[in-house]
DSSP file (Angstrom, degrees, kcal/mol; ACC not computed):
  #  RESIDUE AA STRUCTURE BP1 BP2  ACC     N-H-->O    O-->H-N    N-H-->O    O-->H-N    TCO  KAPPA ALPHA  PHI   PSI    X-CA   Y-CA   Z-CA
    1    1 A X              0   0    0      0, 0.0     2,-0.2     0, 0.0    37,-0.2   0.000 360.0 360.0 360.0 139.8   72.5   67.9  107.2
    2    2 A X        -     0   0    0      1,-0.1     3,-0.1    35,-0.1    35,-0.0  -0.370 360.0 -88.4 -78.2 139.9   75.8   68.9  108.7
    3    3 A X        -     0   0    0     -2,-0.2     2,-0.3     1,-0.1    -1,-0.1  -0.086  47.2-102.0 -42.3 156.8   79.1   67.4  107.7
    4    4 A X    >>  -     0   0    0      1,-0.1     3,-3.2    -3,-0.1     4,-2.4  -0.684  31.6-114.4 -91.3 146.8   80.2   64.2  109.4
    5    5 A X  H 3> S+     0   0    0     -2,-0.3     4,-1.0     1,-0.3    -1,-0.1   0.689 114.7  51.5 -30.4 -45.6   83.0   64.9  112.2
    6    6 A X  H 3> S+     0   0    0      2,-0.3     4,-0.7     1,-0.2    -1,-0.3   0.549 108.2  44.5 -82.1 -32.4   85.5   62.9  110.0
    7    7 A X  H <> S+     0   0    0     -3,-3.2     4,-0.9     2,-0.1    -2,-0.2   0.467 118.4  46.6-101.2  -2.2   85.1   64.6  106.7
    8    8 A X  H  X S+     0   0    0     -4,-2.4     4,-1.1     2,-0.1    -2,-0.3   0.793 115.9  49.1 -88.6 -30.8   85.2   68.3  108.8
    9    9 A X  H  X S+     0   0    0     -4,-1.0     4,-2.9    -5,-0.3     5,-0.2   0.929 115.8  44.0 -65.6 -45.7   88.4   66.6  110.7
   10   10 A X  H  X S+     0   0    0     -4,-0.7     4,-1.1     1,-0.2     3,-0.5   0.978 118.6  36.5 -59.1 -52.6   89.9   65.7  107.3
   11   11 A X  H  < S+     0   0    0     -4,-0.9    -1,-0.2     2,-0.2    -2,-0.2   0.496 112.2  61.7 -83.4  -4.9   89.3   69.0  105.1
   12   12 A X  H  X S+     0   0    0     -4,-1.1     4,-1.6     3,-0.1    -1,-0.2   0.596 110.7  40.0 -78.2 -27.5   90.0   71.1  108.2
   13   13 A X  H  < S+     0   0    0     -4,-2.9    -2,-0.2    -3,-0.5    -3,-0.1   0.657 115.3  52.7 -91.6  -6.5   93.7   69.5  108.3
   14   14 A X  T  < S+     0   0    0     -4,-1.1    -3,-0.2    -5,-0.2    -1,-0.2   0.554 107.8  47.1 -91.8 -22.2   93.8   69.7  104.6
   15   15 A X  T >4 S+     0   0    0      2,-0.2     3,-2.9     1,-0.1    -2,-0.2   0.829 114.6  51.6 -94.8 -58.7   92.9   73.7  104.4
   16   16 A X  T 3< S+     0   0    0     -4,-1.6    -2,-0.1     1,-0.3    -3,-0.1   0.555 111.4  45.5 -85.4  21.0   95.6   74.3  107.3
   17   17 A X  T 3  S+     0   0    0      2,-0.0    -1,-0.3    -4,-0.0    -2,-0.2   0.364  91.2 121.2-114.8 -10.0   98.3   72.5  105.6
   18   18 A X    <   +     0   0    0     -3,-2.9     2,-0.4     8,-0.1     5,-0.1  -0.102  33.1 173.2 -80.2 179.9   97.8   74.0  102.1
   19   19 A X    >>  -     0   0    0      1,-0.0     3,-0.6    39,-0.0     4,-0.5  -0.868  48.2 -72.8-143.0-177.3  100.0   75.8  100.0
   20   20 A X  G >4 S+     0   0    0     -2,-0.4     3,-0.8     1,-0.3     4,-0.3   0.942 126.5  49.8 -46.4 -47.4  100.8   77.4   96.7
   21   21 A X  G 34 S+     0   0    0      1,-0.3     4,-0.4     2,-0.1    -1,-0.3   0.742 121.8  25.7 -81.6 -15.2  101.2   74.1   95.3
   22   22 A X  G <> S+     0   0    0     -3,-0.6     4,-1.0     1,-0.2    -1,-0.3   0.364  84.4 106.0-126.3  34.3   97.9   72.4   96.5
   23   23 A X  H <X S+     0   0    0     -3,-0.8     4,-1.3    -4,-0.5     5,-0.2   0.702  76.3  54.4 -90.4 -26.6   95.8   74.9   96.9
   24   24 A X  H  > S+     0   0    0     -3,-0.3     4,-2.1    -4,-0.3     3,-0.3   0.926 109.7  50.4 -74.1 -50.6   93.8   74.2   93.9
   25   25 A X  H  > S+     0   0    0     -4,-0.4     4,-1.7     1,-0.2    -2,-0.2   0.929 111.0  50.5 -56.3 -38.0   93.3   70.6   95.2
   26   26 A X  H  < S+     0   0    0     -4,-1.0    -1,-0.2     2,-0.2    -2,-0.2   0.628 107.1  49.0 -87.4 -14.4   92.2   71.8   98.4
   27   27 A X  H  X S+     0   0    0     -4,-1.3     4,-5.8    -3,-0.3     3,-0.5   0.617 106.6  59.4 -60.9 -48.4   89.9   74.0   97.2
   28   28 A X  H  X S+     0   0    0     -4,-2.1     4,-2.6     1,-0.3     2,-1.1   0.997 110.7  42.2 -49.1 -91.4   88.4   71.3   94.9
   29   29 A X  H  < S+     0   0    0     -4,-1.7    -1,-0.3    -5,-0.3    -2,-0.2   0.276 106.4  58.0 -69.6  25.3   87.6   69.3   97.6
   30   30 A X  H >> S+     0   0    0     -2,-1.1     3,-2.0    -3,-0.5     4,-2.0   0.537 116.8  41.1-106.7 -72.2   86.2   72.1  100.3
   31   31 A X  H 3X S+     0   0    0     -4,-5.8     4,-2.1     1,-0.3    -2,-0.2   0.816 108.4  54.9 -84.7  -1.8   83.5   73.0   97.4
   32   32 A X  H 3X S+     0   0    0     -4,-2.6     4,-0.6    -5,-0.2    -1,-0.3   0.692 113.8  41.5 -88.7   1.3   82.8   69.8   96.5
   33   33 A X  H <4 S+     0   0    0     -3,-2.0    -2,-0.2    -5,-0.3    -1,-0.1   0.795 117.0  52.0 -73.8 -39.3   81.9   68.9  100.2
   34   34 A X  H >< S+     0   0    0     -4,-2.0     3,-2.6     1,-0.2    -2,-0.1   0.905  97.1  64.1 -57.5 -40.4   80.2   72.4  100.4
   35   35 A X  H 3< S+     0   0    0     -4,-2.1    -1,-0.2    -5,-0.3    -2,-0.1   0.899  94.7  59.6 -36.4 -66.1   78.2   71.5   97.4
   36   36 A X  T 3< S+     0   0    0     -4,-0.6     2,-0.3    -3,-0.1    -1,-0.2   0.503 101.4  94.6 -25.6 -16.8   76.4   68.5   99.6
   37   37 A X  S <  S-     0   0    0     -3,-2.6   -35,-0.1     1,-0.1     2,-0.0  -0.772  83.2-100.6 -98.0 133.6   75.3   71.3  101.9
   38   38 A X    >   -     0   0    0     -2,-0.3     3,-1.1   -37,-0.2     6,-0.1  -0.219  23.3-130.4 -41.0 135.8   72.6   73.5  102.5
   39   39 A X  T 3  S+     0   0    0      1,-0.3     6,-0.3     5,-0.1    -1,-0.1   0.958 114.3  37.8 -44.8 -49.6   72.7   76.9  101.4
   40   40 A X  T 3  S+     0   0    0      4,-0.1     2,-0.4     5,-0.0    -1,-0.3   0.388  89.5 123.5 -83.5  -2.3   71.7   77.9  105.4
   41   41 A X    <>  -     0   0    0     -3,-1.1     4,-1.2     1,-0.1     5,-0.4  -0.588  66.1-132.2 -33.4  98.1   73.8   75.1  106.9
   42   42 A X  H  > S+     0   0    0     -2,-0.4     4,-0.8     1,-0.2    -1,-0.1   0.764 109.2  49.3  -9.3 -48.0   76.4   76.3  109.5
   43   43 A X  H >> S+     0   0    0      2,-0.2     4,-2.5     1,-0.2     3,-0.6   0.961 101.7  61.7 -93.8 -30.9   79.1   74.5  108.0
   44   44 A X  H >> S+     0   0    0     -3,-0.3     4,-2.5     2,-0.3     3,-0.8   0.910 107.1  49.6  -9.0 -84.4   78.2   75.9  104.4
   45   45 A X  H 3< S+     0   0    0     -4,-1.2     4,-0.5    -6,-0.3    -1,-0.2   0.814 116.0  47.0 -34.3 -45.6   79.1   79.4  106.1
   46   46 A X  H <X S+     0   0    0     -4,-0.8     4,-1.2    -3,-0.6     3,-0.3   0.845 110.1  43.4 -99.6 -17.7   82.2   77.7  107.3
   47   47 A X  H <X S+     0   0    0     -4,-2.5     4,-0.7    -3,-0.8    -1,-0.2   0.687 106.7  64.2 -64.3 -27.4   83.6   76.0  104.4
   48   48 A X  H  X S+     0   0    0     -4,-2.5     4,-0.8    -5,-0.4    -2,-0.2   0.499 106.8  48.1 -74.5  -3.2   82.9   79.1  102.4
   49   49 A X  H  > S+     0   0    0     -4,-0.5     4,-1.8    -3,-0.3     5,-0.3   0.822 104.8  50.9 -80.8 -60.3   85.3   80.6  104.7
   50   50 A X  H  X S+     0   0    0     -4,-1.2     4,-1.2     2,-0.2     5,-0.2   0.659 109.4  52.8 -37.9 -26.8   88.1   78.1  104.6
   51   51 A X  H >X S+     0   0    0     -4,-0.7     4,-2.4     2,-0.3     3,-1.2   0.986 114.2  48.0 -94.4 -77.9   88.0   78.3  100.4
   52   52 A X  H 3X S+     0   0    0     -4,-0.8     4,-1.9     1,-0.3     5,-0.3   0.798 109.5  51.3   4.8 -93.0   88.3   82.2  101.3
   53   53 A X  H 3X S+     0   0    0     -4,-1.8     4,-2.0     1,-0.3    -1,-0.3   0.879 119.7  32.5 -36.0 -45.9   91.2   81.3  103.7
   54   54 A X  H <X S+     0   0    0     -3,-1.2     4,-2.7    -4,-1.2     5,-0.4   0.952 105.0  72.3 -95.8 -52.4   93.3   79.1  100.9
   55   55 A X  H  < S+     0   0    0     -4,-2.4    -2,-0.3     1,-0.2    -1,-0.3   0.809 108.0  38.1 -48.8 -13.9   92.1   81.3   97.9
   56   56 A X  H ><>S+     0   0    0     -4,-1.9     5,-1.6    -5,-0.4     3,-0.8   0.890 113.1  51.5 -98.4 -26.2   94.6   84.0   99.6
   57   57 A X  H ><5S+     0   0    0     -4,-2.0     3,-0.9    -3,-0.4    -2,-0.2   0.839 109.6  49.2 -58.1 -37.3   97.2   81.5  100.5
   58   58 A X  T 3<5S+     0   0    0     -4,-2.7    -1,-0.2     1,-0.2    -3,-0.1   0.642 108.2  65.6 -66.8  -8.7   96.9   80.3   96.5
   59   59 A X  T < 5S-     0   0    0     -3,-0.8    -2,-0.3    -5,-0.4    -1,-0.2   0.615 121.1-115.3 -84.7 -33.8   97.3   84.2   96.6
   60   60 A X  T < 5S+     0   0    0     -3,-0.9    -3,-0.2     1,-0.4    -4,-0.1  -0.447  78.6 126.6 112.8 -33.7  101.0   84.2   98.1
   61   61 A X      < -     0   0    0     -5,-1.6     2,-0.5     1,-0.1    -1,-0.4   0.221  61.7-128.2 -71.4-171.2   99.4   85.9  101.3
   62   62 A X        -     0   0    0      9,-3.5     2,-0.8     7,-0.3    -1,-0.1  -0.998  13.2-132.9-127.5 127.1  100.0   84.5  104.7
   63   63 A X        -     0   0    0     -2,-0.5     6,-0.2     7,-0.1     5,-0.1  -0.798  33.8-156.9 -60.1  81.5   96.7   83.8  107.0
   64   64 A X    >   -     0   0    0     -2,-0.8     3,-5.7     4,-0.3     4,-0.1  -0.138  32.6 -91.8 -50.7 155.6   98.0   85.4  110.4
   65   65 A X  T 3  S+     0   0    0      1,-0.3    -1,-0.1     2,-0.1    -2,-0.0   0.659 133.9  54.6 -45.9 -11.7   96.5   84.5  114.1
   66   66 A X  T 3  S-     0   0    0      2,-0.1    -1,-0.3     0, 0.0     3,-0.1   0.696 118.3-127.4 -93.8 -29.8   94.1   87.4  113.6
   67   67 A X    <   +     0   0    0     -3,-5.7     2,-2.7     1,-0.2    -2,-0.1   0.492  46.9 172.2  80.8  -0.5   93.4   85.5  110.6
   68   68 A X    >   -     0   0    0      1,-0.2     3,-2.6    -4,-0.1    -4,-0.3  -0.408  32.4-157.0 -64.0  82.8   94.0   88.7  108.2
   69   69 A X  T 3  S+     0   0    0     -2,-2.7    -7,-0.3     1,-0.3    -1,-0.2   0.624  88.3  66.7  15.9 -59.3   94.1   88.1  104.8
   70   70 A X  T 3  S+     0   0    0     -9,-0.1    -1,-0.3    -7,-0.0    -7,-0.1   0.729  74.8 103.6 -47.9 -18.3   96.1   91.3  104.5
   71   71 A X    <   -     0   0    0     -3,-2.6    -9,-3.5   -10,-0.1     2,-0.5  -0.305  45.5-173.5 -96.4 153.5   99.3   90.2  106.1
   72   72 A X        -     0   0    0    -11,-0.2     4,-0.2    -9,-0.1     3,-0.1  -0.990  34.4 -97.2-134.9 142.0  102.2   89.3  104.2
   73   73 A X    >   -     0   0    0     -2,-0.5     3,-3.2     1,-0.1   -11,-0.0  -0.122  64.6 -67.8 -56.6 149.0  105.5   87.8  105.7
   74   74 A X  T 3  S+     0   0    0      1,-0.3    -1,-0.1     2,-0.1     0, 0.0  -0.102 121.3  17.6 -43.0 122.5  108.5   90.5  106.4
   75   75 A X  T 3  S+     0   0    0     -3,-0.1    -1,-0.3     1,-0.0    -2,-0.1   0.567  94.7  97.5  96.8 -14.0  109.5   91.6  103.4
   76   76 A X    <         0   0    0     -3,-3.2    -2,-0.1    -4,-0.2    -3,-0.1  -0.330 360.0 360.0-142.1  63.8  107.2   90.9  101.2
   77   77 A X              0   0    0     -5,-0.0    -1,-0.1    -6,-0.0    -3,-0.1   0.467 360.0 360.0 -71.7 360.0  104.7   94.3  100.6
């Protein structure tokens, strides 16, 4: 069964707000929502992607509009 609107609203604003310091919390709550989920479940696929998405931010890197993983703010190769 797919997440409800409200707990995708919440953990979507929670993932594009995180940072060094809360990344571990935000992560925490992403797989214990995924957990509730089917393996073959859309939003499975898309939460495992946000935990992606903050595990590089817990990373130092910076998520760019492309969404590249790689990119790192000016100055910091």
């Amino acid at each position: 069964m797919p997440l409800d609107r409200e707990v995708k609203s919440k953990l979507r604003d929670r993932v594009s707000l995180a940072n060094k310091t809360t990344a571990d919390e935000v992560i925490a709550e992403v797989e214990a929502a995924r957990a509730t989920l089917d393996p073959d479940d859309k939003d499975y696929a898309r939460l495992t992607g946000w935990i992606e998405d903050v595990q590089h931010v817990a990373g130092g890197k910076v998520i760019g509009r492309t969404g590249d993983p790689g990119s790192q703010p000016d100055g910091m190769a």
